[in-house]
C-alpha positions in Angstrom: 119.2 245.9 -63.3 116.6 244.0 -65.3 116.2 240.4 -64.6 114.6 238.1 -67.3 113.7 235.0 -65.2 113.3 233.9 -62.0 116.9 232.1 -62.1 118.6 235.4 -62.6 116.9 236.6 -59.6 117.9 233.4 -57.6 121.7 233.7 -58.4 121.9 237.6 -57.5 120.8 236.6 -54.4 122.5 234.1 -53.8 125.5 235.8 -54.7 124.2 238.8 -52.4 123.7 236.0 -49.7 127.3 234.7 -50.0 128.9 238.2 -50.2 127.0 239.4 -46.9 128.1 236.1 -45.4 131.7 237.0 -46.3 131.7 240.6 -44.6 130.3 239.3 -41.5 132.8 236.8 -40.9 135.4 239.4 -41.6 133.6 241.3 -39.0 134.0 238.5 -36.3 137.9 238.7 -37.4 137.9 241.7 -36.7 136.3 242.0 -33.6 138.8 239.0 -32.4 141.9 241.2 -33.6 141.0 244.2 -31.4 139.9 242.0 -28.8 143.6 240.7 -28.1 144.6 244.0 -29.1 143.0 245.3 -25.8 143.9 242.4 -23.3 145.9 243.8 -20.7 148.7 241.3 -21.1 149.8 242.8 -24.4 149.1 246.4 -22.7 151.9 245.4 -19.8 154.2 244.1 -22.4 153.7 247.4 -25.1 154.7 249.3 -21.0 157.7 247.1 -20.5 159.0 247.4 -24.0 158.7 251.2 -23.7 160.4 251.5 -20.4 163.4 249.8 -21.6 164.0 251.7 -24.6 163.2 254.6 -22.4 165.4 253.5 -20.0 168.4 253.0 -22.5 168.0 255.8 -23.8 168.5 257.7 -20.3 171.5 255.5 -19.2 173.4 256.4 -23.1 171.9 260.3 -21.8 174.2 259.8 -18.7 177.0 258.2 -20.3 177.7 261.3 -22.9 177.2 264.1 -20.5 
């Protein structure tokens, strides 16, 4: 790209500066969202959710045979 002043130059990058700034803080979001992904309280309840559908599941087993 071929600037023709000093202003041009300035705004790209500024605009560069403000784009950058943008995909860090979706970064951070990020970061936050795998975060409480990983916290074992939401481990324990993904285990309890399974058990009871694995649990049905075995009890309608029973029931049919």
């Amino acid at each position: 790209m071929q600037y023709n002043s000093f202003k041009e130059i300035e705004l790209d990058l500024k605009r560069l500066s403000l784009q950058r700034q943008i995909l860090v803080e979706e970064l951070k979001q990020q970061k936050h969202n795998v975060a409480e992904d990983l916290k074992p309280y939401n481990w324990v309840n993904w285990a309890l959710k399974f058990a009871r559908k694995y649990g049905a599941l075995m009890l309608i087993k029973k029931i049919f045979k």
